[in-house]
One Martini backbone bead per residue (centre of mass of N, CA, C, O) as a GRO file, in nm:
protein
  101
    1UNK     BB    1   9.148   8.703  11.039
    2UNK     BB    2   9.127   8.770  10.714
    3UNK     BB    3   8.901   8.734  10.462
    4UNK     BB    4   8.891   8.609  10.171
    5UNK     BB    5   8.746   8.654   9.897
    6UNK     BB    6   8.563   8.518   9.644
    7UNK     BB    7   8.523   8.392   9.351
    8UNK     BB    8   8.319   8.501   9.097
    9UNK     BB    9   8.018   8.430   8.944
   10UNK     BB   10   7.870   8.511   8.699
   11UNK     BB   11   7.510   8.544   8.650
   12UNK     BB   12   7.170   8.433   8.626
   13UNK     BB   13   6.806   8.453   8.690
   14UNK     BB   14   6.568   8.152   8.680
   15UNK     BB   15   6.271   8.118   8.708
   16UNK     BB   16   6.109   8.360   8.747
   17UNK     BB   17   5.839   8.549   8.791
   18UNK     BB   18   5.635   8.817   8.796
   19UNK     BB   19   5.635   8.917   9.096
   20UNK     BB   20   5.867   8.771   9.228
   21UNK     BB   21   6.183   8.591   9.404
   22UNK     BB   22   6.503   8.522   9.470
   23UNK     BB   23   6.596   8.377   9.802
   24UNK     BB   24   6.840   8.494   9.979
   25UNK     BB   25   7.020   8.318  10.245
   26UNK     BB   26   7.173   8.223  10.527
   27UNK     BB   27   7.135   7.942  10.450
   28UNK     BB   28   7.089   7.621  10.334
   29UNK     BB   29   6.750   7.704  10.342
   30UNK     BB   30   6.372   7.752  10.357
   31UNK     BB   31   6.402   7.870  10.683
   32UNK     BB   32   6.570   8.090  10.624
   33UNK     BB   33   6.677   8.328  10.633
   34UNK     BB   34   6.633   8.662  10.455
   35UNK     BB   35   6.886   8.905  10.268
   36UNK     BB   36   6.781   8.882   9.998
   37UNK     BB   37   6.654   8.970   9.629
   38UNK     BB   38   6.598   8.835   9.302
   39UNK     BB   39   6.522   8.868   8.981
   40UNK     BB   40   6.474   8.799   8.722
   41UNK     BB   41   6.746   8.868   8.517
   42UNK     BB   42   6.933   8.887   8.755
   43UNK     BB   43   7.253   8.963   8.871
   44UNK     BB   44   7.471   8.682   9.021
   45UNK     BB   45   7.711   8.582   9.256
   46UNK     BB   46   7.926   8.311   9.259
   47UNK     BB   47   8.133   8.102   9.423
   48UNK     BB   48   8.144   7.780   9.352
   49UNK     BB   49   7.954   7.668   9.590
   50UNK     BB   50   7.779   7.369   9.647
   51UNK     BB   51   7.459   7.187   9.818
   52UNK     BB   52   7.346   6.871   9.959
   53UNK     BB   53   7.100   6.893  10.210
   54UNK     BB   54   7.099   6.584  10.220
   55UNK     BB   55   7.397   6.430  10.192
   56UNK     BB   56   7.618   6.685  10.244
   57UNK     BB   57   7.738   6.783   9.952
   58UNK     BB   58   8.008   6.905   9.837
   59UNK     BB   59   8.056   7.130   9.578
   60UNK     BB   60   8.242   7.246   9.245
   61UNK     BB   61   8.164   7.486   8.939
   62UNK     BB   62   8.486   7.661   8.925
   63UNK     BB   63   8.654   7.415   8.735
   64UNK     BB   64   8.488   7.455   8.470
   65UNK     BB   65   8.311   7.388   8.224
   66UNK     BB   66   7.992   7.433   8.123
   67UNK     BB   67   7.746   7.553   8.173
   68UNK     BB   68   7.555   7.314   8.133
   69UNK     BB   69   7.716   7.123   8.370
   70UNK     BB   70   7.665   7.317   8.610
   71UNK     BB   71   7.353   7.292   8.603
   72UNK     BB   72   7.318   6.964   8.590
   73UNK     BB   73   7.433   7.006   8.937
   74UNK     BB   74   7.208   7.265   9.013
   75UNK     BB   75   6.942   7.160   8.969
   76UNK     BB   76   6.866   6.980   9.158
   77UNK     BB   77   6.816   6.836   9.422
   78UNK     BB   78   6.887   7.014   9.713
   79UNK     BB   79   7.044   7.251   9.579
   80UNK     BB   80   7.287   7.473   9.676
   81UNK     BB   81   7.410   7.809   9.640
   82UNK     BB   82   7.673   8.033   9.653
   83UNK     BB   83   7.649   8.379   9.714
   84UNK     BB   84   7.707   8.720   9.645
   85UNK     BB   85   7.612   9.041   9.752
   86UNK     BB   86   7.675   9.363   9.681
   87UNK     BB   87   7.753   9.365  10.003
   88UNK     BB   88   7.937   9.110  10.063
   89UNK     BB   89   7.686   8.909  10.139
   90UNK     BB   90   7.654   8.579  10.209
   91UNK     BB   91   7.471   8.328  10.039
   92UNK     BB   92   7.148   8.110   9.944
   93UNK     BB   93   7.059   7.907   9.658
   94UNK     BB   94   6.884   7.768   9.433
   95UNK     BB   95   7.030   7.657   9.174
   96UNK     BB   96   6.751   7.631   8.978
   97UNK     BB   97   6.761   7.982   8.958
   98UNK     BB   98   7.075   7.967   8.806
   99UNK     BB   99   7.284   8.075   8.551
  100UNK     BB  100   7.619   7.994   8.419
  101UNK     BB  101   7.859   8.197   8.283
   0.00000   0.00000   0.00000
């Protein structure tokens, strides 16, 4: 069965440093493989699904509310949030590294 991609929420790439970049990972998980990496101020799509790595708990991001809410649930510790590649290629990247717009 063919799956639909997800709506993406486009972002912005936030708290980087110059000459850093923000690796995203092919699980949510700072062992995991790194598959894209975005520069401070790039934009990036976020699919709305974000995940406490320690809890488990997944929640949704894209249902509404101001960017400061979002992002006040994606900064905390230990959340991952799943974004889309330009080249359609899902992977997950720290919420506190990116503001939802």
């Amino acid at each position: 069965l063919a799956q639909t991609a997800p709506t993406a929420l486009l972002s912005q790439v936030i708290h980087v440093g110059a000459g850093d970049t923000l690796n995203v990972r092919k699980w949510p998980s700072a062992a995991s493989q790194v598959i894209n990496a975005y520069n401070g101020g790039d934009r990036v799509r976020l699919t709305g699904r974000c995940k406490n790595t320690i809890t488990n708990v997944s929640f949704r991001i894209d249902a509404g509310g101001s960017a400061a809410w979002k992002y006040s649930r994606m900064k905390r510790a230990h959340v991952w949030c799943q974004v889309m590649t330009e080249a359609a290629q899902l992977g997950w990247v720290r919420g506190k590294y990116v503001w939802p717009e």
